[in-house]
VORO-761592 format. One record per residue (C-alpha): residue number from 1; residue in three letters; chain; x, y, z. Coordinates in Angstrom, 2 decimals. Layout:
+-----+------+-----+---------+---------+---------+
: seq : type : mol :      px :      py :      pz :
+-----+------+-----+---------+---------+---------+
: NUM :  ALA :   A :       X :       Y :       Z :
...
+-----+------+-----+---------+---------+---------+
% end
This chain:
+-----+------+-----+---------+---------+---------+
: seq : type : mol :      px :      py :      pz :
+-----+------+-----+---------+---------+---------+
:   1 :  UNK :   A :   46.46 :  -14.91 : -121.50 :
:   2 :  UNK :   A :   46.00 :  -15.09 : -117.68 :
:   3 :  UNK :   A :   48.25 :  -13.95 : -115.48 :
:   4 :  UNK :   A :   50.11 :  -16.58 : -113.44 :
:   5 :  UNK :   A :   47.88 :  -17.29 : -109.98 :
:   6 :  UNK :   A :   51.54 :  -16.90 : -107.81 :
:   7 :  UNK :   A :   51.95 :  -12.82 : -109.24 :
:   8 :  UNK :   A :   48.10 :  -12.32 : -108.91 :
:   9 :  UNK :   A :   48.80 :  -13.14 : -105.09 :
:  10 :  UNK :   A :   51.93 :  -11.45 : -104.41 :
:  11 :  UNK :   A :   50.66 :   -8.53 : -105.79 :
:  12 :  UNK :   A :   47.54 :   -8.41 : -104.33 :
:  13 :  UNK :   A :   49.36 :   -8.79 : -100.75 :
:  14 :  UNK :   A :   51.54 :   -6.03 : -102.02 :
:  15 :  UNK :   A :   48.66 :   -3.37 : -102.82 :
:  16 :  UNK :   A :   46.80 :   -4.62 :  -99.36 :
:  17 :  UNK :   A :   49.64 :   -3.25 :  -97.42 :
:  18 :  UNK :   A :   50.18 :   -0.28 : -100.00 :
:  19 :  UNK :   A :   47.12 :    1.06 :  -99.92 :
:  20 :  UNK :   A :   45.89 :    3.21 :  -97.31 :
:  21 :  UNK :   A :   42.52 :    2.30 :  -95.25 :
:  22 :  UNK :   A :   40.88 :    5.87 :  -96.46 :
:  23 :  UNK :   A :   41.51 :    7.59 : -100.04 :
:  24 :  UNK :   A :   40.20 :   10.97 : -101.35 :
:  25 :  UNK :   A :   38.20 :   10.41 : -104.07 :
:  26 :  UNK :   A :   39.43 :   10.11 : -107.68 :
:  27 :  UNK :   A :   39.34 :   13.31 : -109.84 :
:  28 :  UNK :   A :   39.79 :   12.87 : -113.24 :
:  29 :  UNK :   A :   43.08 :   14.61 : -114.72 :
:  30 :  UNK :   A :   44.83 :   14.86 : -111.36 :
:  31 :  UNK :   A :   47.55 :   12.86 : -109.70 :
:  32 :  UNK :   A :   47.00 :   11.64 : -106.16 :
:  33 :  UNK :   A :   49.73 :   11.21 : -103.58 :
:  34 :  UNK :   A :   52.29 :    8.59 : -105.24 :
:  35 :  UNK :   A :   53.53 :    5.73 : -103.96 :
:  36 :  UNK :   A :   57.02 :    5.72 : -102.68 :
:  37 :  UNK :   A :   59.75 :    4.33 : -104.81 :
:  38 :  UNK :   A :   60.13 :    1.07 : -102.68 :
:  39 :  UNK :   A :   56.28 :    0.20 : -103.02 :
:  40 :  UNK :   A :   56.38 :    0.38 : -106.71 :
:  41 :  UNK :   A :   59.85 :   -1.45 : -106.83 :
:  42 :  UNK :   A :   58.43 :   -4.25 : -104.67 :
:  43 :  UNK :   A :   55.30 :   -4.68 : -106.75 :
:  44 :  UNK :   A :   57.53 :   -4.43 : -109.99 :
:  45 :  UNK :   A :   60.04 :   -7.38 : -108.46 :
:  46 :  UNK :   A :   57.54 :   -9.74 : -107.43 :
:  47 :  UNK :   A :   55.37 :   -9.30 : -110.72 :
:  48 :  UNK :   A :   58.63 :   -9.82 : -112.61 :
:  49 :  UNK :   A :   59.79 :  -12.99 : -110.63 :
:  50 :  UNK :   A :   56.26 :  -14.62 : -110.59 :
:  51 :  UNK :   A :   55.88 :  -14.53 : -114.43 :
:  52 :  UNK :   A :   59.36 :  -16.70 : -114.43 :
:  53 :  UNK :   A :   61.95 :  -14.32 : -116.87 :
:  54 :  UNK :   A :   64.70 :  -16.34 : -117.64 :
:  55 :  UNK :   A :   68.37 :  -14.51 : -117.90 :
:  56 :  UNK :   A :   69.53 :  -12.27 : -115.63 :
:  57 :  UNK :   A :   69.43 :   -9.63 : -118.83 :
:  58 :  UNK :   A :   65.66 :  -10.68 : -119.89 :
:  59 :  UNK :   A :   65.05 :  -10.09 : -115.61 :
:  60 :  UNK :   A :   66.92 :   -6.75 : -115.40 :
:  61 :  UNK :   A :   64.44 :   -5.41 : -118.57 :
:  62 :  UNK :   A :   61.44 :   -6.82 : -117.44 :
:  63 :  UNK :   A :   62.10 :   -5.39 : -114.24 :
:  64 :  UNK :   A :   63.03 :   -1.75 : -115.58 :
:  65 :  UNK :   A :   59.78 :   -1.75 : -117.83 :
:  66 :  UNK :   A :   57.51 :   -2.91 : -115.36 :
:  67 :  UNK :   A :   59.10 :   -0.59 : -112.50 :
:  68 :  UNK :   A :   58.58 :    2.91 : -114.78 :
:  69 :  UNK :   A :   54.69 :    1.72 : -116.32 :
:  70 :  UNK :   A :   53.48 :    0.87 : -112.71 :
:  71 :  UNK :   A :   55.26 :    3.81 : -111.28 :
:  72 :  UNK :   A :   53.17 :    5.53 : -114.03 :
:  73 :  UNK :   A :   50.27 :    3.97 : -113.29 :
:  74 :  UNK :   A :   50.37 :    3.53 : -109.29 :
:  75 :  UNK :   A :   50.44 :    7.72 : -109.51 :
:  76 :  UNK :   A :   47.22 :    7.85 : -110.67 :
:  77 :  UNK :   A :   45.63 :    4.67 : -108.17 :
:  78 :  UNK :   A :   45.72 :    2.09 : -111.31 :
:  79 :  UNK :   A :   45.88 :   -1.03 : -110.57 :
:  80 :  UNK :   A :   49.59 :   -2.45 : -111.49 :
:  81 :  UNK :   A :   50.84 :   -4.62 : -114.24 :
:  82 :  UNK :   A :   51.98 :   -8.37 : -114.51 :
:  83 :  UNK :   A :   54.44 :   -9.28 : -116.31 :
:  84 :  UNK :   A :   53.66 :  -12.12 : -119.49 :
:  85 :  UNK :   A :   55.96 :  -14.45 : -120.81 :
:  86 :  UNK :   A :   53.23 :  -14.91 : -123.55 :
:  87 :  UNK :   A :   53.04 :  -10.86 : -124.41 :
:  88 :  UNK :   A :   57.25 :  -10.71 : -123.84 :
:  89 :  UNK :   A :   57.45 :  -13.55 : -126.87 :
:  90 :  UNK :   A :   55.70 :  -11.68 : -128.94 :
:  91 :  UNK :   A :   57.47 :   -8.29 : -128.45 :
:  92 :  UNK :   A :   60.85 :  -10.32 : -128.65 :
:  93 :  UNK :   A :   59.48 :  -12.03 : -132.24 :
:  94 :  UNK :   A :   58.77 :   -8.95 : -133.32 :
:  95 :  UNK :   A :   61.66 :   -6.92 : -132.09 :
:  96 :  UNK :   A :   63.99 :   -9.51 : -133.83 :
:  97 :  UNK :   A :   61.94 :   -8.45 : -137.00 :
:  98 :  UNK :   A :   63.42 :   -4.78 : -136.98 :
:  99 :  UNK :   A :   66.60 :   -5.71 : -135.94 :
: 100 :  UNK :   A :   66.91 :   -7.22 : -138.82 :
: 101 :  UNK :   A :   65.76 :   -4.46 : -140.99 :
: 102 :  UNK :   A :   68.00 :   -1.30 : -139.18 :
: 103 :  UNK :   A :   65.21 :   -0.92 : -136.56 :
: 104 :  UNK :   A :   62.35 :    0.67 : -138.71 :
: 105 :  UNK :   A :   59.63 :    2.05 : -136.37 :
: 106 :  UNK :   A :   56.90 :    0.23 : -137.57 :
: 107 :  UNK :   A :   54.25 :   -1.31 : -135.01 :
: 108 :  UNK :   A :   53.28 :   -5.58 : -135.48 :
: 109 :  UNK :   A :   49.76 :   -4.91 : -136.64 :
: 110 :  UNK :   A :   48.14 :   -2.67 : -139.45 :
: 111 :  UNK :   A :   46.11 :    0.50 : -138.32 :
: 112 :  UNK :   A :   42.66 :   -0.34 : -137.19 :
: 113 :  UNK :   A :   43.91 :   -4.46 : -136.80 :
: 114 :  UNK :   A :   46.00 :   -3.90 : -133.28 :
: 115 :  UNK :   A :   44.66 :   -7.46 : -131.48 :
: 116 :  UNK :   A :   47.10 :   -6.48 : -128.57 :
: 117 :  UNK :   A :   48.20 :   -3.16 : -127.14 :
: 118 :  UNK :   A :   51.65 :   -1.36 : -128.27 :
: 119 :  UNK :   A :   54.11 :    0.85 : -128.21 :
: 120 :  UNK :   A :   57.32 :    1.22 : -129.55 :
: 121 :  UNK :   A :   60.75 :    3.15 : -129.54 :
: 122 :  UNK :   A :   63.26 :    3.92 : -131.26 :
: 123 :  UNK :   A :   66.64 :    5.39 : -129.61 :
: 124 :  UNK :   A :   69.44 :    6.47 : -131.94 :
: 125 :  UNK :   A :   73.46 :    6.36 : -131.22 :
: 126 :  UNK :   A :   75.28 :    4.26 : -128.62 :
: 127 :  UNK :   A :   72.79 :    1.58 : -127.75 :
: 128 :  UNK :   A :   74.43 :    1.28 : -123.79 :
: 129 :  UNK :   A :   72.67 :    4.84 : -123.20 :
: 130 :  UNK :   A :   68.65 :    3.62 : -124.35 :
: 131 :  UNK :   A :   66.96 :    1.67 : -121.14 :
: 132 :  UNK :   A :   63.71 :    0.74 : -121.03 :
: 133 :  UNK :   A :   62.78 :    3.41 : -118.62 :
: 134 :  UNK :   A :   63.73 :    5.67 : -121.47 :
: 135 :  UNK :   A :   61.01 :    4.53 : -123.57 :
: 136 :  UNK :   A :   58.37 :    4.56 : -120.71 :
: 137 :  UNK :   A :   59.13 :    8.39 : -119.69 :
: 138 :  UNK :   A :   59.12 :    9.37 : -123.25 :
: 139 :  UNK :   A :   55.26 :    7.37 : -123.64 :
: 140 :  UNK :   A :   54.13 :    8.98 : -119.92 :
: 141 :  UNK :   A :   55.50 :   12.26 : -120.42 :
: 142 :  UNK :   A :   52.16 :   12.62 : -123.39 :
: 143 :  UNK :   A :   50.07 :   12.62 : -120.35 :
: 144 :  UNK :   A :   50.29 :   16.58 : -120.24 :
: 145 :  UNK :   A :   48.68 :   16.64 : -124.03 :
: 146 :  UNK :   A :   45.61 :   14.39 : -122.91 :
: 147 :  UNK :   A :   42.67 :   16.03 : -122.24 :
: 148 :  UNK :   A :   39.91 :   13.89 : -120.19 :
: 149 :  UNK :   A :   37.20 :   16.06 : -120.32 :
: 150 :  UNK :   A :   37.60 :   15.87 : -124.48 :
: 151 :  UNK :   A :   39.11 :   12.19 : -124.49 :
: 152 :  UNK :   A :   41.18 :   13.24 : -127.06 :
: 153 :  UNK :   A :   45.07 :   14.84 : -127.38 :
: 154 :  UNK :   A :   45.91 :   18.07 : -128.02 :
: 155 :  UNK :   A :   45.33 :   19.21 : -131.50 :
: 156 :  UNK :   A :   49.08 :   18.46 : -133.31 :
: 157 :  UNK :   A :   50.15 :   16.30 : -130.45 :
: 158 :  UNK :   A :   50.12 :   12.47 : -129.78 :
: 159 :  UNK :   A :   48.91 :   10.98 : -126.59 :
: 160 :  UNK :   A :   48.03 :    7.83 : -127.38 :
: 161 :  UNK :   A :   51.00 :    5.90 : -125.68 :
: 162 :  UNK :   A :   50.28 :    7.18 : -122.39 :
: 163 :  UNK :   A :   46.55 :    6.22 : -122.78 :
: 164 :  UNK :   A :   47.62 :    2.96 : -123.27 :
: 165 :  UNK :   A :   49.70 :    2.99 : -120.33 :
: 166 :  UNK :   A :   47.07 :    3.71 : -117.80 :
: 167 :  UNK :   A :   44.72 :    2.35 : -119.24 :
: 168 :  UNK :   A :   42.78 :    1.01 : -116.42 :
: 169 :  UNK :   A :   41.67 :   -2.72 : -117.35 :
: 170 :  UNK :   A :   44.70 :   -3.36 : -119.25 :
: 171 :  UNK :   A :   46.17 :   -5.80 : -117.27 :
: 172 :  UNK :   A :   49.59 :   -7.77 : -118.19 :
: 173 :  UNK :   A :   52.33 :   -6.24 : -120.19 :
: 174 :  UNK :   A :   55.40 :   -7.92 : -122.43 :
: 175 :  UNK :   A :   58.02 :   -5.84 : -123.68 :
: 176 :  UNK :   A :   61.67 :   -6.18 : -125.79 :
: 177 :  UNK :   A :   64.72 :   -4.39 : -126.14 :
: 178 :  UNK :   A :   67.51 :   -5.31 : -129.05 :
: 179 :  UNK :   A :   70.72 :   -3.26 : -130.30 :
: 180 :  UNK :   A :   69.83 :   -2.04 : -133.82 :
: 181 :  UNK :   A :   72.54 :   -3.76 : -136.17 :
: 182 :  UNK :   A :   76.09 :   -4.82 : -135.45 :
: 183 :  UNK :   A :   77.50 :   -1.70 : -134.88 :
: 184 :  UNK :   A :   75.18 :   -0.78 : -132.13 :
: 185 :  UNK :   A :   73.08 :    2.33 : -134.00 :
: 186 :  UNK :   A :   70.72 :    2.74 : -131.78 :
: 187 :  UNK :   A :   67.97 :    0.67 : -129.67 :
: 188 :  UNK :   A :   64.28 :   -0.07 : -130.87 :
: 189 :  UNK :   A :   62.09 :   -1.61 : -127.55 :
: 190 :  UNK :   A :   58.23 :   -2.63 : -128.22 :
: 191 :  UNK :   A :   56.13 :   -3.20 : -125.38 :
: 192 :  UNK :   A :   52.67 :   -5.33 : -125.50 :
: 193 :  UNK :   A :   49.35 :   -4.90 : -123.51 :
: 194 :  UNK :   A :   46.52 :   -6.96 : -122.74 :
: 195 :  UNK :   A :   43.49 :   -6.35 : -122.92 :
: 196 :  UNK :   A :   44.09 :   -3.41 : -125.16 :
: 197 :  UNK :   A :   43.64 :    0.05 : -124.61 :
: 198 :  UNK :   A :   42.61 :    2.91 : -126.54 :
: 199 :  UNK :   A :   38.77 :    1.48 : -127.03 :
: 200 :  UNK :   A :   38.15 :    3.89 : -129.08 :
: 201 :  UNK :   A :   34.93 :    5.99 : -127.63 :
: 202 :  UNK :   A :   36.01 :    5.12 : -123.85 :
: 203 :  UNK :   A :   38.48 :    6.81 : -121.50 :
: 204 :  UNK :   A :   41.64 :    5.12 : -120.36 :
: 205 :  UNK :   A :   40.39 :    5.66 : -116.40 :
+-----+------+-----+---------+---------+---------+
% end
């Protein structure tokens, strides 16, 4: 599941300019200056348009999910994701699944058997108002109940989505968005990661 050679390069040209020559060191639990919105945007579009979405609909959502996980994980100097037609196949296969079934929140793999990172989502009432930036700030916004000192969440709280999400040598990402139903109750939207994060016994940074 490599990432295609064209995004590799784009990106990398993208994070030489972005970068600056001289960085404070990293400190574990703190955010460092962020990138600007146009940085992360550009890195986002050319990831996108390297990995070859088809559909201007399939473009717009790969776009929105790999704008809100870099932005995510460009705040904390992690290395941004590519986009893979492979991992977005998968999501879509299995997003298809819970369509079909009212959109049950239940992730592809048994506990203890995930062979890929993932999250999931599940937005209820008019579908038109569930993006996939939605689903991202809902997974990053677990960062404040992640402890790095104890590697672990808060006691009673989850974390584990935004652990996945910075995850620092996860490295392509696949995601999928569908309506639940006819009548439009609701959105479910699974994202994919490779390699997977949440080793368990190792930070995500």
């Amino acid at each position: 599941m490599e990432p295609p050679l064209g995004a590799l390069l784009v990106l990398c040209s993208l994070l030489l300019l972005a970068y600056p020559s001289s960085s404070a060191a990293h400190g574990h639990g703190h955010y460092h200056e962020h990138y600007d919105n146009a940085t992360v945007y550009n890195v986002s579009v050319a990831a996108a348009a390297a990995a070859g979405t088809q559909g201007l609909g399939a473009w717009a959502d790969a776009l929105e999910f790999l704008y809100y996980h870099n932005a995510v994980r460009m705040a904390r100097w992690e290395p941004p994701l590519a986009w893979s037609p492979r991992l977005e196949s998968y999501a879509r296969w299995w997003a298809a699944q819970r369509r079909a079934d009212g959109c049950a929140l239940r992730h592809s793999f048994p506990d203890g058997q995930f062979a890929l990172g993932e999250n999931i989502f599940w937005g209820s009432g008019a579908a038109a108002s569930w993006r996939p930036g939605d689903a991202v700030k809902e997974w990053a916004a677990e960062g404040v109940d992640y402890s790095y000192a104890a590697n672990a969440c808060a006691p009673g709280r989850e974390c584990a989505h935004y652990t996945q999400i910075v995850w620092r040598r996860t490295a392509l990402l696949g995601c999928a968005r569908v309506v639940c139903g006819d009548d439009g109750g609701g959105v479910f939207m699974t994202c994919n990661y490779y390699p997977p994060g949440n080793v368990v016994g190792e930070r995500p940074y």
